[in-house]
FIVEXRO-277425 format. One record per residue (C-alpha): residue in three letters; chain; x, z, y. Coordinates in nm, 4 decimals. Each point is the difference from the previous one (the first is absolute). Example, Ala and Ser with C-alpha at 12.3 -4.5 7.8 and 13.67 -1.06 7.14 Angstrom:
2
res:ALA	chain:A	X:1.2300	Z:0.7800	Y:-0.4500
res:SER	chain:A	X:0.1370	Z:-0.0660	Y:0.3440
This chain:
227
res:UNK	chain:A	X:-20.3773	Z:7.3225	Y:-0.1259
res:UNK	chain:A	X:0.3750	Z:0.1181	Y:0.0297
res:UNK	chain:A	X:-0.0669	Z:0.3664	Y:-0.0529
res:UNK	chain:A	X:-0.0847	Z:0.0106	Y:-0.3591
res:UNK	chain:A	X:0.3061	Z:-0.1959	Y:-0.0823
res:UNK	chain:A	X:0.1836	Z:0.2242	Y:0.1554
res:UNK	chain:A	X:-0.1362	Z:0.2807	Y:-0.1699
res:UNK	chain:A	X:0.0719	Z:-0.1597	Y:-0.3097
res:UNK	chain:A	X:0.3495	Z:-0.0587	Y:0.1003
res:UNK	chain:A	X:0.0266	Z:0.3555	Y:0.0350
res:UNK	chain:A	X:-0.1554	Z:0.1205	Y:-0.3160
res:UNK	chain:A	X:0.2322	Z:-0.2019	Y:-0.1791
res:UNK	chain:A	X:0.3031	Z:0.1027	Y:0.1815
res:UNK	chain:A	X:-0.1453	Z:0.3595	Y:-0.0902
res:UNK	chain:A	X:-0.0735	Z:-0.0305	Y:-0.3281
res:UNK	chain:A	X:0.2587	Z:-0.2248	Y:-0.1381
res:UNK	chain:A	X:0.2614	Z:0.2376	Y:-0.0306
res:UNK	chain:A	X:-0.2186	Z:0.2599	Y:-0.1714
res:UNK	chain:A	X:-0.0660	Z:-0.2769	Y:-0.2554
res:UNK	chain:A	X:0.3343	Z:-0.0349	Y:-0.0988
res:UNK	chain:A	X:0.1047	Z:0.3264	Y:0.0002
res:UNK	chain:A	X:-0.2219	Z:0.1189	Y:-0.2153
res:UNK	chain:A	X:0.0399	Z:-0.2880	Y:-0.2152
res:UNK	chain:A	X:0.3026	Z:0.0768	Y:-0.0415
res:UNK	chain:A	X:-0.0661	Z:0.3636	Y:-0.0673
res:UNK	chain:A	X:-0.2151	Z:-0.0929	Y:-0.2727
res:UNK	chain:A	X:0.2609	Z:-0.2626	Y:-0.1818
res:UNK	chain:A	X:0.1775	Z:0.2826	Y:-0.1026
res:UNK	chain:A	X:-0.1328	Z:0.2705	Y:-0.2579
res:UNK	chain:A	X:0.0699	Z:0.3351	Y:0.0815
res:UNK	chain:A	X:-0.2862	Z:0.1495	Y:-0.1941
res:UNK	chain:A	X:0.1812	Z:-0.0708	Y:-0.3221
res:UNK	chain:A	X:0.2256	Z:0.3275	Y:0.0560
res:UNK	chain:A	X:-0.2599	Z:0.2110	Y:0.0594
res:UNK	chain:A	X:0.0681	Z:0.1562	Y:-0.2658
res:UNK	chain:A	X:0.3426	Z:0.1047	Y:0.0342
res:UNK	chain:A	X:-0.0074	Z:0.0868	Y:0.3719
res:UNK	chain:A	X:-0.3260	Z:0.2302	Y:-0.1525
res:UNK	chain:A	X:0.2694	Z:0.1414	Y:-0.2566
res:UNK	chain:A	X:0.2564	Z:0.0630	Y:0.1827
res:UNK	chain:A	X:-0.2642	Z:0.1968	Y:0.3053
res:UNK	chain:A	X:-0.0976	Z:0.2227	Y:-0.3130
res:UNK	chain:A	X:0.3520	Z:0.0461	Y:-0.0724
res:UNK	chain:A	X:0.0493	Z:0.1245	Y:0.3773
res:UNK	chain:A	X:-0.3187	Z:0.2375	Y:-0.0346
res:UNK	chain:A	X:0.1686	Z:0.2093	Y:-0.2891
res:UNK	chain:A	X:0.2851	Z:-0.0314	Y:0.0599
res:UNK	chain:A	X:0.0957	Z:-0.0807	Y:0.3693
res:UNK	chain:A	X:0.3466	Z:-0.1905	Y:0.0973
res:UNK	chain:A	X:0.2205	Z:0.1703	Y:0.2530
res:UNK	chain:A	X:-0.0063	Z:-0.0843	Y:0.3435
res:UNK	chain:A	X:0.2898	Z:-0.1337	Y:0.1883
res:UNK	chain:A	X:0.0781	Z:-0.1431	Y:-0.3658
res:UNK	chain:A	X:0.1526	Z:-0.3700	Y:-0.1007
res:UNK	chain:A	X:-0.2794	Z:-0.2290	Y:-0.0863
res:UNK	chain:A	X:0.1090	Z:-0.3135	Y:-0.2984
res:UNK	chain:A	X:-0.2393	Z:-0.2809	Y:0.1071
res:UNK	chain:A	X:-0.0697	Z:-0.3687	Y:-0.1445
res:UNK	chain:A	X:0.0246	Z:-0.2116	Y:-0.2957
res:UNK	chain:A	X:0.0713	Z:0.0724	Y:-0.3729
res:UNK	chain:A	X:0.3334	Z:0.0632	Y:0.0574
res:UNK	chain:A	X:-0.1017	Z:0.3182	Y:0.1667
res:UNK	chain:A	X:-0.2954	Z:0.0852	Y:-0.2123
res:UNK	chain:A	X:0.2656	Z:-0.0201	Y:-0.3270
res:UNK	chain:A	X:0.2220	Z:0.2130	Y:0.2148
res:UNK	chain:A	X:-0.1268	Z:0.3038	Y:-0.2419
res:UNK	chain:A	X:0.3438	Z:0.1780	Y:0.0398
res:UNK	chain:A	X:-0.0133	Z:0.0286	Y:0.3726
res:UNK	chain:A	X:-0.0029	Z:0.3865	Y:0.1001
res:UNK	chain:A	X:0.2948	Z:0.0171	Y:-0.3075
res:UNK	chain:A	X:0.1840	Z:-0.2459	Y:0.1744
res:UNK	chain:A	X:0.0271	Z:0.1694	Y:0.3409
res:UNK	chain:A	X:-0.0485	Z:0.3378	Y:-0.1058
res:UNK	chain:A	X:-0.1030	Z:0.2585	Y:0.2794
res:UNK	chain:A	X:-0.1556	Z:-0.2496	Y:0.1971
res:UNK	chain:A	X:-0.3690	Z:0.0181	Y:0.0492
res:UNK	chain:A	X:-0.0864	Z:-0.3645	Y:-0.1529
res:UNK	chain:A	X:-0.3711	Z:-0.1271	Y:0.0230
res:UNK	chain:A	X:0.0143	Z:-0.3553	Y:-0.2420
res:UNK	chain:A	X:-0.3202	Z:-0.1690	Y:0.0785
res:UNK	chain:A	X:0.0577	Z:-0.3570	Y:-0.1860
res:UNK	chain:A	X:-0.2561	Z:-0.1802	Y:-0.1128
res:UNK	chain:A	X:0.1081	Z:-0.3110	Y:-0.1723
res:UNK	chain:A	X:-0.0971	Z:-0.3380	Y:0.0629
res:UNK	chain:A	X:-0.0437	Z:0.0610	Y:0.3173
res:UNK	chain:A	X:0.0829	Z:-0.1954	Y:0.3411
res:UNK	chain:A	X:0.1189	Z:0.1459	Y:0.3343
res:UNK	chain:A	X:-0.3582	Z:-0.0160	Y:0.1755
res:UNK	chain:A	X:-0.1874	Z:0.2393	Y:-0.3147
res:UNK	chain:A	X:0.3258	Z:0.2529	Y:0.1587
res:UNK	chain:A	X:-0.1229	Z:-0.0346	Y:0.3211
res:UNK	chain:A	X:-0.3456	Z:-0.0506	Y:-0.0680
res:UNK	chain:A	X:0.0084	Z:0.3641	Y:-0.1900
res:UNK	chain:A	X:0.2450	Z:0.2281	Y:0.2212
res:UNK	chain:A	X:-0.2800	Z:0.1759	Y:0.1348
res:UNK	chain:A	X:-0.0862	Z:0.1659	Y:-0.3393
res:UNK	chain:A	X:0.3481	Z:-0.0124	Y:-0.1319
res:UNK	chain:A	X:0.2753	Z:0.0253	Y:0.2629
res:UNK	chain:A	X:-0.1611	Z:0.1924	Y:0.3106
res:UNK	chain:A	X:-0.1310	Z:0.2932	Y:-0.1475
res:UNK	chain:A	X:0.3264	Z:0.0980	Y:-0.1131
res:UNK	chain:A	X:0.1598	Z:-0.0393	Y:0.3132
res:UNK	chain:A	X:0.3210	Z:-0.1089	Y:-0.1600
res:UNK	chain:A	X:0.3295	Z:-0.0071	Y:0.2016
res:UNK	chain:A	X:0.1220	Z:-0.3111	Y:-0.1868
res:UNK	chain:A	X:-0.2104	Z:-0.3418	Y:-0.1797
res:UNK	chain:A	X:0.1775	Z:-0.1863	Y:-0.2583
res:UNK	chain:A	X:-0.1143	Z:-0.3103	Y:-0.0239
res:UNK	chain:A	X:0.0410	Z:-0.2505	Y:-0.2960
res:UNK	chain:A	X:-0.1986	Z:-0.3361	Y:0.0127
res:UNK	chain:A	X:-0.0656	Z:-0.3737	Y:0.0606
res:UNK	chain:A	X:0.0722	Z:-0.1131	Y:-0.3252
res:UNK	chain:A	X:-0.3466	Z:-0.0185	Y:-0.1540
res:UNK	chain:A	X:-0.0658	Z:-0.1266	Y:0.4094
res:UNK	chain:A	X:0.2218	Z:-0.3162	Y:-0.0651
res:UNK	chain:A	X:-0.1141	Z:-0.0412	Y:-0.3608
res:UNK	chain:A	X:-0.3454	Z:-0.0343	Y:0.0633
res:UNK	chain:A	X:0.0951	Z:-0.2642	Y:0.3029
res:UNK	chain:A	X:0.0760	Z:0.1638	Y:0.3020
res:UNK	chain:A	X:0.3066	Z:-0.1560	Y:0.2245
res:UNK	chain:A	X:0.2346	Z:0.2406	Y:0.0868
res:UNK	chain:A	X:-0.0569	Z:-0.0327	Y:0.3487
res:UNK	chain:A	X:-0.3488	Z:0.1611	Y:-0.0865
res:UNK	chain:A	X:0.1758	Z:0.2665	Y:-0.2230
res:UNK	chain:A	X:0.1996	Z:0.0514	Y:0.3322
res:UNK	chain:A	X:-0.3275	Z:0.0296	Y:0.2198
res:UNK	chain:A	X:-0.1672	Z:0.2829	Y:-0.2978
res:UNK	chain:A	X:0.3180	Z:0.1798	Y:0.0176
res:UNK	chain:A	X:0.0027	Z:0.0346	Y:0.4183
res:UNK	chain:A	X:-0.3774	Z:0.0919	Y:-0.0501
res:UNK	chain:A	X:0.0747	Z:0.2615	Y:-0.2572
res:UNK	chain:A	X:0.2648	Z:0.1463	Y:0.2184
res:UNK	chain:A	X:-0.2059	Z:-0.0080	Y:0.3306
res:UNK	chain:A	X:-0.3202	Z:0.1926	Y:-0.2041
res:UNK	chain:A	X:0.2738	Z:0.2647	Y:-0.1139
res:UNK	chain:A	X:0.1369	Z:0.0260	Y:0.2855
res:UNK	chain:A	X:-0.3560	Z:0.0105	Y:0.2197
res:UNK	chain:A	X:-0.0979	Z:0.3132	Y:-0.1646
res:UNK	chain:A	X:0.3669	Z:0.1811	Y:-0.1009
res:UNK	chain:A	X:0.2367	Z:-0.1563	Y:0.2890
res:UNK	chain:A	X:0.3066	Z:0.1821	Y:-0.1111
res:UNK	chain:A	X:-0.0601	Z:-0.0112	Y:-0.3559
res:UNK	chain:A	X:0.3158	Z:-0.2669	Y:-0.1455
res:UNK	chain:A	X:-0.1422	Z:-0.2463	Y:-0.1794
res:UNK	chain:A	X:0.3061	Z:-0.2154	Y:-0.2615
res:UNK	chain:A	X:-0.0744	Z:-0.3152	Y:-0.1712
res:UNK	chain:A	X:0.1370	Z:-0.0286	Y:-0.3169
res:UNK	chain:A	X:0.0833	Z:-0.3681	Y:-0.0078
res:UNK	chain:A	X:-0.0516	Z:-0.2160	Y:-0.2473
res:UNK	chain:A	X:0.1950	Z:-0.0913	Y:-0.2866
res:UNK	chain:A	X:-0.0178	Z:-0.3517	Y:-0.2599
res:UNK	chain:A	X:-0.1241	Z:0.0280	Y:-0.3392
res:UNK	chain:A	X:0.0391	Z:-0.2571	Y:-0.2920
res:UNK	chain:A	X:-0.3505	Z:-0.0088	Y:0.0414
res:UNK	chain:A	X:-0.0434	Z:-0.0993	Y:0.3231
res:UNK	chain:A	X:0.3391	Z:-0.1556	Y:0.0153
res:UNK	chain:A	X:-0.2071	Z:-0.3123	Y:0.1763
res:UNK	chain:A	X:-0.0872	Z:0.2184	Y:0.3411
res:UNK	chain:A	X:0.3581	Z:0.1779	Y:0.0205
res:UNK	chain:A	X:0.0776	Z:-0.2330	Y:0.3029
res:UNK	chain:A	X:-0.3609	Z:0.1344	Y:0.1893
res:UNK	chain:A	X:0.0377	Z:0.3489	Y:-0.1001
res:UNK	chain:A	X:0.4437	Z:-0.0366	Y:0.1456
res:UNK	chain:A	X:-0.2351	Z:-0.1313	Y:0.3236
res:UNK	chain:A	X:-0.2541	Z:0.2970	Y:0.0367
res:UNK	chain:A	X:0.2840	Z:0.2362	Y:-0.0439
res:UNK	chain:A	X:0.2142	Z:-0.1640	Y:0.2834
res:UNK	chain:A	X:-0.2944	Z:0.0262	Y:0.2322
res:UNK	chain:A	X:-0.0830	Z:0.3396	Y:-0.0566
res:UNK	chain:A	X:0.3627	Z:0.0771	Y:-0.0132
res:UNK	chain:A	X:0.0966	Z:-0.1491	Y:0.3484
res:UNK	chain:A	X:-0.3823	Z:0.2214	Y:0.1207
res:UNK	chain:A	X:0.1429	Z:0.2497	Y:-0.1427
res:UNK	chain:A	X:0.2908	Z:0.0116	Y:0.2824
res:UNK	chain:A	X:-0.2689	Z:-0.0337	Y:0.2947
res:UNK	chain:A	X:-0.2729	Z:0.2510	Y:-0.1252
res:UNK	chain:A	X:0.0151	Z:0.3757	Y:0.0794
res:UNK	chain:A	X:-0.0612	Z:0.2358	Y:-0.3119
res:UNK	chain:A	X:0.0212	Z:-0.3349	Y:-0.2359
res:UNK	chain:A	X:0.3149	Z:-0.0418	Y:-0.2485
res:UNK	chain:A	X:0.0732	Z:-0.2375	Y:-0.2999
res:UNK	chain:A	X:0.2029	Z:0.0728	Y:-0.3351
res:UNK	chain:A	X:0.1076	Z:-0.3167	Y:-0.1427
res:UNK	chain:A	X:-0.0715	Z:-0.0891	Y:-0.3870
res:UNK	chain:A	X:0.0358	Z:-0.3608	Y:0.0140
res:UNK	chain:A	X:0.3224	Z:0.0067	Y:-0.2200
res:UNK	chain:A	X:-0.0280	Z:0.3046	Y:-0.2128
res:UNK	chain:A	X:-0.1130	Z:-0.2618	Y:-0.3154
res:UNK	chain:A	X:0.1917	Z:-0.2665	Y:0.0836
res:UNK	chain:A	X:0.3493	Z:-0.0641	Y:-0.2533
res:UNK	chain:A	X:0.2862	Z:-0.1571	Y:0.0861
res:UNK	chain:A	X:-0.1452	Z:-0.3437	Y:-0.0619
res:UNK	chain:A	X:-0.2922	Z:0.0608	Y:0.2752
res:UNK	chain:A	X:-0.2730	Z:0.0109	Y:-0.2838
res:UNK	chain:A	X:-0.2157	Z:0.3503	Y:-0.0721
res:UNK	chain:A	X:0.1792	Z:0.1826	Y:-0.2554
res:UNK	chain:A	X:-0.2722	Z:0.0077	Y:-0.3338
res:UNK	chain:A	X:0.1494	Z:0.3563	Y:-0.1245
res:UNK	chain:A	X:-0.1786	Z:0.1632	Y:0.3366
res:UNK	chain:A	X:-0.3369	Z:-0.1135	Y:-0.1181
res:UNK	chain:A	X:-0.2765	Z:0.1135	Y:-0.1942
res:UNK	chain:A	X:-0.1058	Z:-0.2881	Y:-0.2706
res:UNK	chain:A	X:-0.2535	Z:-0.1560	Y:0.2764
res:UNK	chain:A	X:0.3085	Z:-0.0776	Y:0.2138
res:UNK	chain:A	X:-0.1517	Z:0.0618	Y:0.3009
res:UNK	chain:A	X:-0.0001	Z:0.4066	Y:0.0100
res:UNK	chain:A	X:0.3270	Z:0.2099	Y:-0.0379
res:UNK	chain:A	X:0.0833	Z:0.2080	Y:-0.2557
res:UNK	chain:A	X:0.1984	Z:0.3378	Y:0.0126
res:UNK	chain:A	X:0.3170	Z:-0.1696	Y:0.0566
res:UNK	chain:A	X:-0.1292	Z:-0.1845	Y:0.3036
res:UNK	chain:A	X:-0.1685	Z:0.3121	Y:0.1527
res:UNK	chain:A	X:0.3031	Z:0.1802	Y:0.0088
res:UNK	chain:A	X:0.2062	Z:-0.2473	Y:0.2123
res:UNK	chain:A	X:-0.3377	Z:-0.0010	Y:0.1970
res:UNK	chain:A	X:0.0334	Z:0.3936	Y:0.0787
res:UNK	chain:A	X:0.3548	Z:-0.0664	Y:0.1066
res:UNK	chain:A	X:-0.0828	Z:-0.2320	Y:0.2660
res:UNK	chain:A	X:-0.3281	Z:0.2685	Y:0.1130
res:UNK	chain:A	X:0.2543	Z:0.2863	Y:-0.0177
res:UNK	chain:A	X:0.1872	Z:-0.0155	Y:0.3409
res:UNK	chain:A	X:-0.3645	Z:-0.0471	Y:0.1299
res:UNK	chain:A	X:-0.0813	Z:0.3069	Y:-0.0868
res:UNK	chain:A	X:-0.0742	Z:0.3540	Y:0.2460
res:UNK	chain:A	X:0.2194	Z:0.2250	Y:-0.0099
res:UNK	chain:A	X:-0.1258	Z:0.3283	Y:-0.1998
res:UNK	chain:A	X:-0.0335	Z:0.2749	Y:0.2455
């Protein structure tokens, strides 16, 4: 009589984990940028990135980020943004868009869209070590920055999360091999501690060409130098 209830015990124990891990796989959509990860693998077939080049990964700030290779000119810049998108879709996607290009350094820029749509930033935190441990599974010595993240007048109402994902990350930064973190938090901010509006495009949540460029000063010291 005791056997079968044991066996049942041990399904469960078994199976219950599977459940929720692939429930929780399947809460979030990855299919719906198919067809920009498909663009951007044509884009590599005609025209193939360097390797040991500087791959631009993450959110809409990055996928706006049109004037990239002008901005650090000789360096071999890879920008594969796609907006909208959370840390996990980066992660979830570096096999077909960060490790064939065997890229010395990953630039990463999300969490936003991550804390907008309801994560806590302790999960933001947990994506961001699991992006870092996938990069750095398959290309151990390839640096991988975070780009932190910065308030918007937008978003003004998750400044305080995103000042707490960037002080986790930060202080990982400092006990991770290979890892390092360029701080952004105040680069909108004006003297009264509110996001300056002149930095913004009209949807106040993107910058404009005025905010970029104090963006590609903090990036600069960041960058290789140019053999």
């Amino acid at each position: 009589m005791r056997r079968p209830v044991v066996l049942s015990l041990v399904g469960f124990l078994i199976a219950g984990p599977w459940r929720t891990g692939t429930c929780a796989e399947g809460e979030h959509n990855f299919q719906k940028w198919e067809p920009e990860i498909t663009a951007f693998e044509r884009m590599d077939r005609t025209n193939p990135p360097p390797k040991n080049g500087l791959v631009f990964i993450g959110s809409s700030t990055i996928r706006r980020w049109t004037s990239l290779r002008q901005d650090f000119p000789g360096q071999p810049i890879i920008n594969r943004g796609f907006g909208g998108s959370e840390i996990v879709d980066s992660t979830h996607f570096a096999e077909r868009i960060i490790f064939p290009y065997q890229p010395r350094m990953v630039f990463l820029r999300a969490g936003g869209n991550d804390l907008n749509n309801g994560k806590s930033s302790d999960q933001v935190f947990a994506d961001f070590k699991e992006f870092v441990a996938a990069i750095h599974a398959k290309l151990p010595a390839t640096e991988v920055v975070f780009i932190s993240l910065s308030p918007s007048i937008a978003r003004w109402k998750q400044a305080d999360k995103e000042k707490a994902v960037n002080t986790m990350i930060e202080k990982y930064s400092h006990q991770v091999p290979h890892l390092g973190y360029i701080d952004t938090y105040s680069l909108p901010l004006g003297p009264d501690g509110q996001p300056r509006p002149e930095l913004f495009v009209e949807d106040k949540l993107h910058f404009n060409a005025e905010g970029y460029k104090l963006l590609i000063e903090r990036v600069r010291p960041f960058m290789p130098t140019l053999q």
